[in-house]
N, C-alpha and C positions, 0 to 999 in steps of 0.2 A: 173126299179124301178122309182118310182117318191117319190117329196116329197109336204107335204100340210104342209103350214104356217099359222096361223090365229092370226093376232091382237084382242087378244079376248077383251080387255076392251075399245075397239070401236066399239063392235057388239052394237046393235039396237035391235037384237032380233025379227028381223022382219021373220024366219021359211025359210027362199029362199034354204039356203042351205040343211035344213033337208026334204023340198021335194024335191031337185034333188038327194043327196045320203041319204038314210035315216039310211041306216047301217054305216055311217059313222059321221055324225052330231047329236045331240041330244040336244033340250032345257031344260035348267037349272030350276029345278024349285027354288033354293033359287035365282036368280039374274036375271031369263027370257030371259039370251042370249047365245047364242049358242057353245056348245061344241066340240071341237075334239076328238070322242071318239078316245081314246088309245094315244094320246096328250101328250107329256110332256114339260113342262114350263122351260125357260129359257130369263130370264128379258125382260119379259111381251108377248113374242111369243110364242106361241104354233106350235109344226113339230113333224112330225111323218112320216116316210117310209113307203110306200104300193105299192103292186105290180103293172105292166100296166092294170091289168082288171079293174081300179080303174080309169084310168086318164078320160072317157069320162065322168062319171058321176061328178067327181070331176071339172072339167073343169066349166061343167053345174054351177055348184055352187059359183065356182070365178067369172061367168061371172054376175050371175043373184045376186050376194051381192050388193047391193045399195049402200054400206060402202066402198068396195075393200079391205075387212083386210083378204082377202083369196089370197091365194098368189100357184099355181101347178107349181113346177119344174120337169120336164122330166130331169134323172139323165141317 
C-alpha cells in the first residue's frame, strides 16, 4: 500500500500531475488546481491509500510538481 498526500491550496495548477496519473489527479474546474481523486481532507491535506500498482505513476507526479505539495509514502 502506499499513500499520496497533496497540499492542495499551493497547487498552481500547472496539469504535471494529471499527465503522469491521469486516473488518479483531475483539474478543478471551479479553482483550476488539481485534485486527489478519491482524497479526503483533513486541515488542509489531502491522503488517500492505493495499492503498489500505483506507486510508479504516482512517484512520476511528486517528482515533476514544480510546487512539491505531493508527498508518496510506501506504507
Amino acid at each position: 500500500m502506499i499513500r499520496i498526500i497533496q497540499q492542495r491550496e499551493k497547487c498552481i495548477g500547472c496539469n504535471a500531475c494529471v499527465e503522469a496519473a491521469d486516473y488518479r489527479w483531475r483539474i478543478s474546474r471551479q479553482d483550476g488546481k488539481c485534485t486527489l481523486v478519491g482524497g479526503k481532507e483533513k486541515r488542509g491535506f489531502y491522503s488517500l491509500l492505493v495499492d503498489d500498482h500505483e506507486l510508479e505513476d504516482n512517484i512520476l507526479a511528486k517528482d515533476n510538481c514544480p510546487v512539491n505539495i505531493i508527498q508518496v509514502v510506501q506504507l
